[in-house]
N, C-alpha and C positions, 0 to 999 in steps of 0.2 A: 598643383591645385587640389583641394578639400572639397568634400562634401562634408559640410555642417548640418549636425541633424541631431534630433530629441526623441526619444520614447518614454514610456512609462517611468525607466530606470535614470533618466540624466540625459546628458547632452553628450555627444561622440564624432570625431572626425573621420574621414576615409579617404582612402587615394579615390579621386575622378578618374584616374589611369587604367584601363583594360589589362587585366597579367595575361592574355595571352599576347598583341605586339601594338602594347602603348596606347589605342586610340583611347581619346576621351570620351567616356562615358555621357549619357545622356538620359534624365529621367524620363518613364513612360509610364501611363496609363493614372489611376485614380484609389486614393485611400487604401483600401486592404489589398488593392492590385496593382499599387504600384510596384514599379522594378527599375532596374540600372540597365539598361542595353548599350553596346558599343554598336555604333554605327558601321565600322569596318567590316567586322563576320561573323556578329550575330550573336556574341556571348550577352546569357542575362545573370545578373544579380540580385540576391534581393534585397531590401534597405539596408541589412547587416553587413553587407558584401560575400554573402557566400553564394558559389557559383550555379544557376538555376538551371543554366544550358551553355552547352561549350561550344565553341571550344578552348573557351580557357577552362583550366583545371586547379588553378589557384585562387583563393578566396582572395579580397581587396584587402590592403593593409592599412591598418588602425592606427591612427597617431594619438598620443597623449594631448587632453585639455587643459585647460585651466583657465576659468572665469576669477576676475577681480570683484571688489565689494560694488563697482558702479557696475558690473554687468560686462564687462568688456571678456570678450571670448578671445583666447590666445591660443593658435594651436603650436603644439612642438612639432615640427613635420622630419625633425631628426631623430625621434623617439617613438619605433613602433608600440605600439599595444595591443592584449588582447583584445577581439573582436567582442566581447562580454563588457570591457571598462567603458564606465561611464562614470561624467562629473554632473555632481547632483548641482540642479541651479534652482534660485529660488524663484 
């Protein structure tokens, strides 16, 4: 499972998977404060996946996008990327 999500720069995919043991992620709080928390033990994220509080020590890993000309969002979830790529959507 992905987290789909957009910023200023384009649209970008992320593991919902915690890197410290697997639990799935879960969005919390509002606009500039939101963040990723894992329910298990308390690591946070922030929308990029980089680690706010551990104890995980691994940022989330980024999968490659690709939107079609109808808008259709396809993620590669077998092609990491960096956490900077994003696909420009119209």
């Amino acid at each position: 499972p992905v987290f789909i999500a957009r910023d200023a720069a384009g649209v970008y995919a992320q593991t919902t998977t915690c890197t410290h043991q697997g639990c799935l992620l879960a969005p919390s709080g509002t606009g500039a404060s939101e963040i990723l928390v894992c329910p298990c033990h308390g690591s946070e994220f922030d929308l990029n996946g980089a680690v706010v509080r551990g104890p995980a020590t691994a940022a989330l890993a980024h999968f490659a996008v690709e939107i079609d000309m109808s808008g259709a969002i396809t993620v590669h979830g077998g092609t990491q990327v960096s956490a900077a790529t994003r696909v420009t959507a119209a």
